[in-house]
Structures are given as structure tokens and as C-alpha cells.
C-alpha positions in Angstrom: 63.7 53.2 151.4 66.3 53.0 148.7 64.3 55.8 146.7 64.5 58.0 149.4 68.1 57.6 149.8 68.9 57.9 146.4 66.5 61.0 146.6 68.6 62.7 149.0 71.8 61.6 147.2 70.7 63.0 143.9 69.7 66.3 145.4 73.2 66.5 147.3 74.9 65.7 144.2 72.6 68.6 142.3 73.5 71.1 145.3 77.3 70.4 145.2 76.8 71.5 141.0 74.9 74.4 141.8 77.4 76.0 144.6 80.5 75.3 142.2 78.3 77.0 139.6 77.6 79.4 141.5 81.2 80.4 143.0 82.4 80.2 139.3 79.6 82.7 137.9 80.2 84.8 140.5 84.3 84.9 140.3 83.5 85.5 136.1 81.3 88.9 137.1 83.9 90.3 139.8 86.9 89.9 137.1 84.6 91.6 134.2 84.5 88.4 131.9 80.8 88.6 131.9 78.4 91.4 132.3 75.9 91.2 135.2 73.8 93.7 133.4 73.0 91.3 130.7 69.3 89.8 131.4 70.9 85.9 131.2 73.3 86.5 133.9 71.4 88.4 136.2 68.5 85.8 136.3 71.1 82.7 136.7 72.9 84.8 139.3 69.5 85.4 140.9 68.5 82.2 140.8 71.8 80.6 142.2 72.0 83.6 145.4 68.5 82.2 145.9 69.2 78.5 146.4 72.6 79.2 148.5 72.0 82.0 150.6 69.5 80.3 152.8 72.9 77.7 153.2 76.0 80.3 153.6 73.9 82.9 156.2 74.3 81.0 159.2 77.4 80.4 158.3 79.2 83.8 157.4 77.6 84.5 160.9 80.0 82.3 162.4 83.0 82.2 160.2 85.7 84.8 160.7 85.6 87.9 158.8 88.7 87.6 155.6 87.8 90.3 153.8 87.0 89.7 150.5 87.5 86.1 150.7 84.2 84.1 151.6 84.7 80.7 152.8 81.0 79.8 153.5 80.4 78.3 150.4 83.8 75.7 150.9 82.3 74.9 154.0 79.1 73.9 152.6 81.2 71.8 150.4 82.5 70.1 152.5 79.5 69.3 154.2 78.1 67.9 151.0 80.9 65.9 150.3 80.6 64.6 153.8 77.2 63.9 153.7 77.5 61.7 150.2 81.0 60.1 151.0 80.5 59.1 154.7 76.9 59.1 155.7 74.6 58.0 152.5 76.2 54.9 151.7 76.2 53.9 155.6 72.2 54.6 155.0 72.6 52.3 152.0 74.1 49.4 153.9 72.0 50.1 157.2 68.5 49.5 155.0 69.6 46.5 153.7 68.0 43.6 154.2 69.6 40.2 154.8 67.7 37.5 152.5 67.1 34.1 153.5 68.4 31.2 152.0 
């Protein structure tokens, strides 16, 4: 059960990497510091909208429209950070077994 946990932990932790990669990459191309028309970009860019847009669509359906500003991927964050900080160590403690003495 521990693998499983740590599993899901490692794959949170790998999300949370890819969506700040993501936002970052993405805030580089709108201010012009790299070039989406280079080949490299435009396949990690492709690859990251890939993995997170399947997580922000439901929510930029619920979130308020800001304009420019898209607040789907803090929200995922947070969710993450939830996830690792409050519920995966509760898992850790509730599979543990007591040992006899």
C-alpha cells in the first residue's frame, strides 16, 4: 500500500513541476523571450497544453471570466498542494500498521 501512495505522491509532485513549467513557458512566448515558431518550443508547449488541458477545462468553465488573466492553472495548484500536504500523509498514517510487541 505504501507504493501506491508514494505512486500517487510522486505523480502529484511531477504534475505540480509540469503546470509551473508550463505557466512559465507560456508567460516567456506571450512577452517574446522565446519564439513559438522554433520546433523545441512548439513540441514542449504541445506537450505541456496536452497534459493540463484535460485539468483547467472544467475549470475555466466555472471560473469567472478576467480577461487575460487565467486562474485555472492556480487553482489546480492548489489542489495539488492540498492533495500532498493534507490528504497523502493522512493515507500514510491510516495504512500503518501497529506491530506487536
Amino acid at each position: 500500500m505504501y507504493l501506491a501512495i508514494s505512486l500517487v505522491d510522486f505523480l502529484l509532485m511531477v504534475l505540480n513541476w509540469v503546470i509551473v513549467a508550463q505557466v512559465v513557458l507560456s508567460w516567456l512566448v506571450a512577452f517574446n523571450v522565446v519564439n513559438r515558431h522554433s520546433g523545441f518550443v512548439s513540441s514542449v508547449l504541445t506537450a505541456l497544453d496536452t497534459v493540463t488541458e484535460p485539468l483547467y477545462r472544467p475549470l475555466r468553465r466555472i471560473l469567472p471570466d478576467f480577461g487575460g488573466l487565467d486562474f485555472a492553472p492556480l487553482v489546480v495548484l492548489l489542489v495539488v498542494f492540498f492533495l500532498r500536504s493534507r490528504v497523502v500523509p493522512y493515507l500514510y498514517v491510516a495504512t500503518a500498521t501497529p506491530v506487536a510487541i
